[in-house]
C-alpha positions, 0 to 999 in steps of 0.5 A: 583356838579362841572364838573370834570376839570373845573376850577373856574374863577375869573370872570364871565360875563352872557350876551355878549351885550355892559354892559357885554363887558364893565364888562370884560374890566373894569375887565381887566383894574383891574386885568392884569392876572386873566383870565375872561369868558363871557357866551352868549346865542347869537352864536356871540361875542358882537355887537352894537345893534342900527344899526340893524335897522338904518345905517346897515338896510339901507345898510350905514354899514356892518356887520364888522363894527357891532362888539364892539371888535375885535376877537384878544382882547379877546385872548390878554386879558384872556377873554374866549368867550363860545357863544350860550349857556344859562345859566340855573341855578344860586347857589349863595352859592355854587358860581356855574352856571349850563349851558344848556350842563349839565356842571357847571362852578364855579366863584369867581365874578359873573356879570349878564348883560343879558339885556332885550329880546323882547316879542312875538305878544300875538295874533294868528299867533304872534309865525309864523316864518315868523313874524321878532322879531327885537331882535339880528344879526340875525333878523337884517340880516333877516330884511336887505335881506327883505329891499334887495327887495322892498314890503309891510311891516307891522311893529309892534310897535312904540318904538324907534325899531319899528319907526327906523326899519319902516324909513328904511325899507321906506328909502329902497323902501319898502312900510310900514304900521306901527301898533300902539295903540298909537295916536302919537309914544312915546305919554306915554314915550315923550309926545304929542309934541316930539311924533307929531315931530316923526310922521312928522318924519315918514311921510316925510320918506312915512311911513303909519301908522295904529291905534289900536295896536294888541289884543289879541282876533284879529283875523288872516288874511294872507297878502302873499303879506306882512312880519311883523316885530314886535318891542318888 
């Protein structure tokens, strides 16, 4: 059932990342008049997500420079920003989506562009708040006050998240161990020759790595003296 008032809209857009800014503004360039709304689970309007671990880790930019449209086109344009909330339920018949409030909100278009979300450490320990899931704003800006004060860091990972994230982190000060299965970064995605180059990457940014990956059956060590970043 439609939550009384709530009108339909010619367009809705799931997911506030750079596919679904550009969904609402192609839409925009189409239609002049028809009002737009993207639905985010993330509390804050679309942002570019590389810099979180390159120049914005660093501290070569700032949190104004992160946002991919300014505040003013959305309201100049008809496109409706509802932020920190999940969509939890999708009537393609009925053209309707129930939202984590208890509403619905119906549609004429429907765009899903909800990206992918980064998986947590399937080890004991792997849910400790204190391990940063490199994932969103606010991971970021947790994982920048780390770089604030230089310590041991360990990172998880060494996707293009978890190799970026360790050279700054290293570039900051901090003393970094980086934990992957793998004999050299992006070995099964980018081959021995372009994996070695990264390691040398790495290694001249004073990155220590540490081999064997994470299982599932390891067991847990408390390092007070360390933060864990995990790249998912």
């Amino acid at each position: 059932m439609t939550t009384p008032g709530r009108r339909s809209a010619p367009l809705v857009v799931i997911g506030s990342g750079p596919g679904g800014l550009a969904a609402a503004q192609s839409f925009r360039e189409h239609d002049a008049t028809s009002p737009g709304l993207l639905i985010s689970a993330d509390p804050d309007p679309p942002y570019a997500r590389p810099p979180l671990t390159k120049d914005y880790l660093t501290g070569e930019s700032e949190r104004s420079e992160l946002w991919l449209a300014e505040e003013k086109w959305f309201a100049d344009h008809a496109v409706s920003l509802r932020l920190g909330t999940e969509v939890v339920a999708l009537d393609r018949a009925a053209r309707l989506i129930r939202l984590d409030d208890g509403t619905t909100q119906p549609y004429d278009r429907l765009v899903l562009a909800t990206g992918s979300r980064a998986q947590p450490l399937p080890v004991p320990g792997g849910d400790d708040p204190e391990l940063i899931l490199v994932r969103d704003l606010a991971s970021g800006e947790r994982l920048r006050e780390l770089a604030a004060t230089p310590r041991r860091v360990v990172v998880i990972g060494s996707g293009f998240i978890g190799c970026e994230a360790a050279a700054s982190l290293a570039v900051r000060g901090a003393d970094v161990v980086l934990v992957t299965g793998e004999d050299v970064p992006h070995l099964s995605r980018l081959g021995a020759d372009v994996g070695k180059r990264l390691a040398g990457w790495l290694r001249d940014a004073g990155v220590h790595r540490a081999g064997g990956g994470f299982r599932p059956e390891a067991r847990q060590r408390r390092c007070p003296d360390r933060r864990v970043v995990a790249d998912g």
